[in-house]
C-alpha positions as CSV (number, residue, x, y, z in Angstrom):
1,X,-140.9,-90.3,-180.9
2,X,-140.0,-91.4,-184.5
3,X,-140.6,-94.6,-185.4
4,X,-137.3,-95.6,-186.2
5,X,-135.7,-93.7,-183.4
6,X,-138.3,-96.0,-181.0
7,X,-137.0,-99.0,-183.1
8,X,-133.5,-98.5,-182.4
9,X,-134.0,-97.8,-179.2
10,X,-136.3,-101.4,-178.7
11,X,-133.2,-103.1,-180.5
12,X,-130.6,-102.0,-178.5
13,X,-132.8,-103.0,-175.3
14,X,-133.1,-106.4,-176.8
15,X,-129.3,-106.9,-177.4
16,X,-127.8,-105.1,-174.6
17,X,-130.0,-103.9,-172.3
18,X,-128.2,-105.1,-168.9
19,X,-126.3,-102.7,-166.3
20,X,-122.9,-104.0,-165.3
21,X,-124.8,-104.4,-161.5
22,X,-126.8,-106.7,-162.6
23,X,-124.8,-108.7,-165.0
24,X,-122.7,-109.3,-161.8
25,X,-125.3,-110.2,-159.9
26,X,-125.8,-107.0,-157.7
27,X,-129.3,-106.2,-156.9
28,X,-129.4,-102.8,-156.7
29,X,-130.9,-101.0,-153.7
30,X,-130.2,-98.2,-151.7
31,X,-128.5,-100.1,-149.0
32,X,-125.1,-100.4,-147.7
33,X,-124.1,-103.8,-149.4
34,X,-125.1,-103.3,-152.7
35,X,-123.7,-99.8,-153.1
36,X,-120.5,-101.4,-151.8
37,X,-120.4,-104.3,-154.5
38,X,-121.3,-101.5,-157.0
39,X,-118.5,-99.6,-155.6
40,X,-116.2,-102.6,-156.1
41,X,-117.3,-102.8,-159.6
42,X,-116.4,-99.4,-160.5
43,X,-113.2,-99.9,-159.1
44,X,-112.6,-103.3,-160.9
45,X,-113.8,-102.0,-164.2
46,X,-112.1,-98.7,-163.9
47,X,-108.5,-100.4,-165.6
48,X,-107.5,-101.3,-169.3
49,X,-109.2,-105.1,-169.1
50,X,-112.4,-106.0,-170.4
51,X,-115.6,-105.6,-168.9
52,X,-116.5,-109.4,-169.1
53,X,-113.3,-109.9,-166.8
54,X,-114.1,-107.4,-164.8
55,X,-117.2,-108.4,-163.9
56,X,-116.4,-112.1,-163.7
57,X,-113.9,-111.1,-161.0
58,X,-116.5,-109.1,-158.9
59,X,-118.6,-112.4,-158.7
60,X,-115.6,-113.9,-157.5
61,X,-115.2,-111.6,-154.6
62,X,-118.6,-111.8,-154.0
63,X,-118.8,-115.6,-154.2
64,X,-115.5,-115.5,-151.5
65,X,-117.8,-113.4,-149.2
66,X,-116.2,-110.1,-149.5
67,X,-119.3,-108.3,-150.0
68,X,-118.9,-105.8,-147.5
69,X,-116.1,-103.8,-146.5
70,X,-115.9,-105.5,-143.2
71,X,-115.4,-108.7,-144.9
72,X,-113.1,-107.7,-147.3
73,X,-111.3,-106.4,-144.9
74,X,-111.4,-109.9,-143.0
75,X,-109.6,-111.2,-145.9
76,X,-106.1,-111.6,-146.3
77,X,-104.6,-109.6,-149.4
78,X,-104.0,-113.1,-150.7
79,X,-107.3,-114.4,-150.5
80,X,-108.3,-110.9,-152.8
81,X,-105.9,-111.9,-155.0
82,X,-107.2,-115.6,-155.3
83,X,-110.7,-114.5,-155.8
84,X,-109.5,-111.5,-158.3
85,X,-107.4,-115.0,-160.5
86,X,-110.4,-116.7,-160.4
87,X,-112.4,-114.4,-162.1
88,X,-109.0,-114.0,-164.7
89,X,-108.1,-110.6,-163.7
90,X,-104.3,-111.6,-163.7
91,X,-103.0,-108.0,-165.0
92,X,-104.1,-106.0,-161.8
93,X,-104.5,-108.7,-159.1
94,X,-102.1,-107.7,-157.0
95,X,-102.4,-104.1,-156.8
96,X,-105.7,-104.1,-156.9
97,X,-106.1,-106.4,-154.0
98,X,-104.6,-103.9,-152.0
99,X,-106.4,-101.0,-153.8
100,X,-109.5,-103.0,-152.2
101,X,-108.4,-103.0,-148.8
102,X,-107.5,-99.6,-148.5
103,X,-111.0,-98.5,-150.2
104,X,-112.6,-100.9,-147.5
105,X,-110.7,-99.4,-144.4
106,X,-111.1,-96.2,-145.6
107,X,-115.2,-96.6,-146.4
108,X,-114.9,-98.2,-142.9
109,X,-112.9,-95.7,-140.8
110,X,-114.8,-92.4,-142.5
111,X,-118.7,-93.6,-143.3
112,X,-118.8,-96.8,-141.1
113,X,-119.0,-98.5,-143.8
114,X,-121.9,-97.2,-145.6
115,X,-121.9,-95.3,-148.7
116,X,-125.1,-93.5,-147.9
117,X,-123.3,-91.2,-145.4
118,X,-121.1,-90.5,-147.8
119,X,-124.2,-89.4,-150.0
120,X,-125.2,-87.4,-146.7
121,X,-122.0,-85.9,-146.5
122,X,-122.3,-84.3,-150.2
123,X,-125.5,-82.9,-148.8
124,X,-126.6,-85.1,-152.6
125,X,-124.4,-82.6,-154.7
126,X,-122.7,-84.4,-157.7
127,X,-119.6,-82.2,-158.0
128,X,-118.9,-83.0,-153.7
129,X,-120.2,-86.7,-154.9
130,X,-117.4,-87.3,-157.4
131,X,-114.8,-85.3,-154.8
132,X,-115.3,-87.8,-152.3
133,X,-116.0,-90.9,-154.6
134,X,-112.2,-90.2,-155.8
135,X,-110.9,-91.0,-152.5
136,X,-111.7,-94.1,-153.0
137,X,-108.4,-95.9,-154.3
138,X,-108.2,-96.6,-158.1
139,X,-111.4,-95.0,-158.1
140,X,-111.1,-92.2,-160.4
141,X,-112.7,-89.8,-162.9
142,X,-113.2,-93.3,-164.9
143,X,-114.8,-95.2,-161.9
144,X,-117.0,-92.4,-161.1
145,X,-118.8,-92.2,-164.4
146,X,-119.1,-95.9,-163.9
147,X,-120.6,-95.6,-160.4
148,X,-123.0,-92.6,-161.2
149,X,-124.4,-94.0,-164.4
150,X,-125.3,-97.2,-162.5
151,X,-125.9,-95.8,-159.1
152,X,-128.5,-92.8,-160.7
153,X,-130.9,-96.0,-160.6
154,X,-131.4,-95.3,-156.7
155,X,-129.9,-91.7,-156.2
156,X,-132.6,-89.6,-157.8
157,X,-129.6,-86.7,-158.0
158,X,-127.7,-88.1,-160.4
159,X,-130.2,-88.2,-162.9
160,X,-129.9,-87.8,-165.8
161,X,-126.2,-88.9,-165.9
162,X,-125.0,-89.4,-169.1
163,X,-121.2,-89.7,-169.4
164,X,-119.3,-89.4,-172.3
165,X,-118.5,-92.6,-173.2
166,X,-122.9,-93.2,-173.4
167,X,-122.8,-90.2,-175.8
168,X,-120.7,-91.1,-178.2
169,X,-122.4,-94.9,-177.9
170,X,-125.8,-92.9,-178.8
171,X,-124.0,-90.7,-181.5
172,X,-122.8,-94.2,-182.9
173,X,-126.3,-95.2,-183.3
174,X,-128.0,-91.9,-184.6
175,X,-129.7,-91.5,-181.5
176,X,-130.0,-87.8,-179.4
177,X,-126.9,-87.5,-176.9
178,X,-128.6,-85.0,-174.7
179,X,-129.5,-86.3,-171.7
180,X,-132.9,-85.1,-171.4
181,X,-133.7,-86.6,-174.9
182,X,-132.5,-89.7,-173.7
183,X,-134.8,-89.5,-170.3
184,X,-137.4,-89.3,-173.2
185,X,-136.8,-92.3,-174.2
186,X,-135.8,-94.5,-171.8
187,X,-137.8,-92.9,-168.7
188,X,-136.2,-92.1,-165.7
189,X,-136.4,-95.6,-164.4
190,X,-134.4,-97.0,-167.3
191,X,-131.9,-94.6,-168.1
192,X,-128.9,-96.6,-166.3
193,X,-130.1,-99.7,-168.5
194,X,-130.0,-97.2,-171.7
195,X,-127.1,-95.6,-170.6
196,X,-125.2,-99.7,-169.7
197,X,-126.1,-100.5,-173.2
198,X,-124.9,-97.4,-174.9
199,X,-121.5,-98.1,-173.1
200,X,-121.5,-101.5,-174.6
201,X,-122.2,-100.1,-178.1
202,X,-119.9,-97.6,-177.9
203,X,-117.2,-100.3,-177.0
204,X,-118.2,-102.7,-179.4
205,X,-118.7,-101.7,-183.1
206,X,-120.2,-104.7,-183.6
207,X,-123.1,-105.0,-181.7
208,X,-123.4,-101.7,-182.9
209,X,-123.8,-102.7,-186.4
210,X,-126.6,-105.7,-185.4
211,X,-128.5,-102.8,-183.5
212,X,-128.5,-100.7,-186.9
213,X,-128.9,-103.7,-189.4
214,X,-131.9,-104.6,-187.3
């Protein structure tokens, strides 16, 4: 690896390197809550509002107790809609409120709640993955880049998902776009982190420029 290539890549760790999971306080794991709030997320950041609001609204609805789709279910469409003010997302409260019901009763009524038979049901393929991702309501081609490049963390299949929106983050900071380069230099372990803070970059010219100056 080139030394400056390596260098950039340190730099933008330094700045940026945090998935959207963990910035809303989702510890990741192949287990049916989790992979629900990440769901939530994906959903949530899948509109035209920023990503900070986005993600300040899932800790709301986390902080409520709608962490599963039982409990969100529990909740009455004004209580999602309190939560969803609380965290400022004012635009899409209302519809999305009932965008999160519907996702919960349908996650509910077809995998029992668990997104991992919804993985078994793909038989792990990524095109049947996305197909039956997009069920999901307001979960759409957006929301599934979202999911996947967070999600390839603990489904091995997805890997190495780089969307488009990570490419042109990379292209923005002279770094390879392929995804197998980018493997090479995150690891496979990583690559939702690199990939999280390539988003960022690509969203933010900014931080773009403090990566580079640096």
């Amino acid at each position: 690896m080139a030394a400056n290539v390596k260098h950039t890549v340190d730099r933008l760790l330094d700045l940026a390197g945090e998935t959207y999971a963990h910035e809303a306080g989702i510890p990741l794991k192949n287990t049916p809550a989790p992979l629900y709030r990440l769901l939530v997320l994906s959903v949530l950041l899948s509109t035209r509002i920023s990503a900070s609001i986005a993600v300040a609204a899932a800790v709301e609805l986390n902080k409520a107790g709608f962490g599963s789709p039982d409990r969100m279910l529990a909740a009455s469409w004004q209580d999602r809609v309190d939560a969803l003010g609380r965290g400022h997302y004012v635009r899409y409260d209302e519809s999305t409120a009932t965008a999160l019901g519907e996702g919960a009763a349908l996650l509910r009524d077809k995998y029992r709640g668990d997104l991992r038979r919804l993985r078994d049901d793909a038989d792990r393929d990524v095109r049947k993955l996305r197909e039956l991702l997009q069920q999901t309501p307001r979960l759409g081609p957006v929301g599934v880049h979202i999911f996947f490049r967070e999600a390839q963390h603990v489904w091995p299949e997805l890997r190495p998902y780089v969307d488009a929106k990570a490419a042109k983050g990379a292209e923005r900071l002279g770094l390879p776009t392929e995804p197998g380069k980018l493997v090479k230099l995150a690891g496979t372990d990583d690559l939702s982190t690199l990939t999280a803070a390539l988003v960022r970059v690509s969203l933010d010219r900014t931080l773009a420029d403090k990566v580079v100056d640096a």
